[in-house]
C-alpha positions in Angstrom: 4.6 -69.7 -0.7 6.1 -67.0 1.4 5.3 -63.8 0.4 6.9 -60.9 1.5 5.5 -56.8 0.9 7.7 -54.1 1.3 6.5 -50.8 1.2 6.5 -48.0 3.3 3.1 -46.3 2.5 -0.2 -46.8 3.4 -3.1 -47.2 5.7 -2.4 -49.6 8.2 -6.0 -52.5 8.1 -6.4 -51.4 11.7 -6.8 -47.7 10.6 -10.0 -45.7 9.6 -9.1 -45.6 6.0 -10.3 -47.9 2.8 -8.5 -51.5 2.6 -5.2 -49.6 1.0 -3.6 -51.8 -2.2 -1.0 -54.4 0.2 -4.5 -54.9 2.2 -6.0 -56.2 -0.1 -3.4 -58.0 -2.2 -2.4 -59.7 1.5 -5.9 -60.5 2.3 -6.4 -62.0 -1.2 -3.2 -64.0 -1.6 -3.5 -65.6 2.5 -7.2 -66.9 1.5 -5.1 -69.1 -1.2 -3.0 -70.4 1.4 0.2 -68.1 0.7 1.8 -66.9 4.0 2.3 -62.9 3.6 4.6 -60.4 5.4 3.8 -57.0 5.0 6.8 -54.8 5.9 5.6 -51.6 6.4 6.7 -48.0 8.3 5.2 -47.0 11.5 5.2 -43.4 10.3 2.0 -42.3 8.5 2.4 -41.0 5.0 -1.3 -40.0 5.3 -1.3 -38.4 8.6 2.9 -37.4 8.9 2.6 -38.7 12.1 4.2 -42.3 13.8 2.2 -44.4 14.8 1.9 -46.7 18.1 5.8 -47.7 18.9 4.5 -50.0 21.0 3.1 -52.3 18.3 5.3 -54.0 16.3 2.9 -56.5 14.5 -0.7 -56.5 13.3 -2.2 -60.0 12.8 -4.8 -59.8 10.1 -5.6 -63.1 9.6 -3.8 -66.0 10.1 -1.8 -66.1 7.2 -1.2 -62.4 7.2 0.9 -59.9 9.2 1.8 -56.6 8.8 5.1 -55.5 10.8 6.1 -52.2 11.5 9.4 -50.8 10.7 10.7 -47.9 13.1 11.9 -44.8 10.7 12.2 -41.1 10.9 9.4 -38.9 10.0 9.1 -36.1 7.5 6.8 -33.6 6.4 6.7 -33.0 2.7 6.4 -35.4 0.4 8.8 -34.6 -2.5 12.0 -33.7 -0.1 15.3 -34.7 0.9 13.8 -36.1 4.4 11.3 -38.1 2.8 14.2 -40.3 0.6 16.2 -40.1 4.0 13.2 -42.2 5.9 12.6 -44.4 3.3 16.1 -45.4 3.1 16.4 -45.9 6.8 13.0 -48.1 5.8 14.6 -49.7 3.8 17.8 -50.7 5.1 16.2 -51.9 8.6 13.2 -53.9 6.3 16.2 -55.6 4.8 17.7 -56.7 8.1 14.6 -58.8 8.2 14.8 -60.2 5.4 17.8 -61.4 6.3 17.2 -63.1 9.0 14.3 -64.8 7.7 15.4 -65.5 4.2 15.5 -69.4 3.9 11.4 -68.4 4.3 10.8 -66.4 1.2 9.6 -67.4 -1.8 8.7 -63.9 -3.5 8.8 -60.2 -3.0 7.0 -57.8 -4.0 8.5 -54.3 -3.7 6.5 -51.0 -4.3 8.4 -49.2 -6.6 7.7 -45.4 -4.5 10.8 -44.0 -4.8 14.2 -45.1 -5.9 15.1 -45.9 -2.3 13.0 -49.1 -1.4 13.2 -50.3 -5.7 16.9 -50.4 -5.5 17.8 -51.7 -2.0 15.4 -54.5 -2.6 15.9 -55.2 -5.6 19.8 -55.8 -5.1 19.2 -58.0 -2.3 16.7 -60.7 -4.1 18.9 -60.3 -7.3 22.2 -61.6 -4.8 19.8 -64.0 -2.9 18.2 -65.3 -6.3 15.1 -64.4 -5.0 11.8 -63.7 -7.4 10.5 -60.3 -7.0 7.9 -58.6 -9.0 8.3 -54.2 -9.1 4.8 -52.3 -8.1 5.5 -48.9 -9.4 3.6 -46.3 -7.8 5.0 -43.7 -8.6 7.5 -41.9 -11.5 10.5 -41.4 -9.3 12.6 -39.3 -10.3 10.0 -37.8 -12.7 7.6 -36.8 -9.8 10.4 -35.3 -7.6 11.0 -32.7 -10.9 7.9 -31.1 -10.5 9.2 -30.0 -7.1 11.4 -28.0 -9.2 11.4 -24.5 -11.2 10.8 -25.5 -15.4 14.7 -23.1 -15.4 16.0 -25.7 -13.5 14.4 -29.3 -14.9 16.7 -30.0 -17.8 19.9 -29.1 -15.3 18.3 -31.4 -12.5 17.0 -34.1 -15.1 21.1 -34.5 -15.7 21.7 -35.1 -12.2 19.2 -37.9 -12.1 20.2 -39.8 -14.8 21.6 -42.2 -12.8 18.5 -42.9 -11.0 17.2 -43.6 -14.5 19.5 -46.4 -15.2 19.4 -47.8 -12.0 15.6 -48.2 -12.6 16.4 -49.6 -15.6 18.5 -52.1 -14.1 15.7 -53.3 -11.6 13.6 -53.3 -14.3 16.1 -55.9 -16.4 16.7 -57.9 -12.8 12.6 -58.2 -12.2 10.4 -61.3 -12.3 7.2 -59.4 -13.3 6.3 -55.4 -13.7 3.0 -54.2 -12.1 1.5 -50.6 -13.0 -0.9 -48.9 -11.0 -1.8 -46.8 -14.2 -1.7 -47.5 -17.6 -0.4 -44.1 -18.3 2.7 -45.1 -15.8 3.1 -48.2 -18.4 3.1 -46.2 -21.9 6.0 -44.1 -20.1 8.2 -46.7 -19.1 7.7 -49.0 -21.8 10.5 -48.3 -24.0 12.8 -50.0 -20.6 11.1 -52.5 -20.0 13.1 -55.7 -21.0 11.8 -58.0 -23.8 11.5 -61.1 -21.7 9.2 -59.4 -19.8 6.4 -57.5 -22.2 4.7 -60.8 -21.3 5.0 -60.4 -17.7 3.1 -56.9 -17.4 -0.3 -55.8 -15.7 -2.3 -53.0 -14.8 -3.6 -52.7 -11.1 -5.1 -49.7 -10.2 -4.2 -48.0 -6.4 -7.4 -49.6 -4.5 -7.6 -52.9 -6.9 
């Protein structure tokens, strides 16, 4: 199979971090003989800074690349800028796919924000393409503690359609992944039926 990543985040394998969660999953799926693209961002979540623009691939192993996507940088990480660059992310990582698609068999899609969940998600559900949700984080919930306790019940209102569009990739999903099982008590009650089956508990470095 073809496997393609996309996510934004992370320490790159050529970076002085520990083997970040796509590392690993990459590393582990290539030594079965699966062919995995990593899509990732050349600018550092960790650091806020971009990396190298003069590398554009990082060959791991032979069955595994990571490619860098060109994207704006930001400098908080619950703000307007940060959305911004992970749409821009997301849009240009879809380009790719694009081009490539008659080679992929799955995604998999972190589900960071509702940015990267929803773009990708709507282009495997048109291409009938399997692809399995990672959720890292509880967008919108996380962006809400950005905001005054006054404020959250008027905000929350404003997000509810970010709600049902995660509901909606949620229903459109081959497979749910949670990198807590706190983030899978929370969203149980939207998780589809056909899928309580198709659920599992990875933690961040796992």
């Amino acid at each position: 199979m073809k496997i393609y990543i996309i996510c934004p985040y992370g320490p790159l394998p050529n970076e002085d971090w520990t083997d970040y969660r796509y590392t690993i999953l990459g590393k582990k799926l290539s030594y079965h003989d699966h062919e995995v693209v990593w899509l990732t961002s050349n600018f550092s979540h960790h650091t806020k800074k971009h990396r190298d623009k003069d590398i554009e691939t990082l060959n791991v192993n032979s069955n595994f690349n990571v490619r860098l996507v060109d994207v704006p940088g930001y400098k908080k990480n619950t703000s307007f800028k940060r959305i911004y660059s992970e749409y821009i992310y997301s849009k240009r990582a879809i380009k790719i796919l694009e081009k490539e698609i008659k080679n992929i068999n799955l995604i998999i899609v972190a589900g960071t924000n509702f940015t990267s969940q929803r773009i990708t998600s709507n282009f495997a559900h048109m291409k009938n393409i399997p692809f399995i949700i990672d959720v890292l984080d509880l967008w919108p919930e996380v962006f809400l503690n950005a905001v005054p306790s006054y404020l959250k019940s008027l905000v929350n209102i404003f997000f509810k359609p970010f709600y049902l569009m995660r509901e909606n990739d949620f229903n459109r999903a081959s497979g749910i992944v949670f990198c807590t099982n706190s983030y899978k008590k929370h969203l149980t009650e939207i998780i589809p039926i056909g899928l309580k089956n198709y659920l599992t508990v990875s933690y961040i470095c796992s």
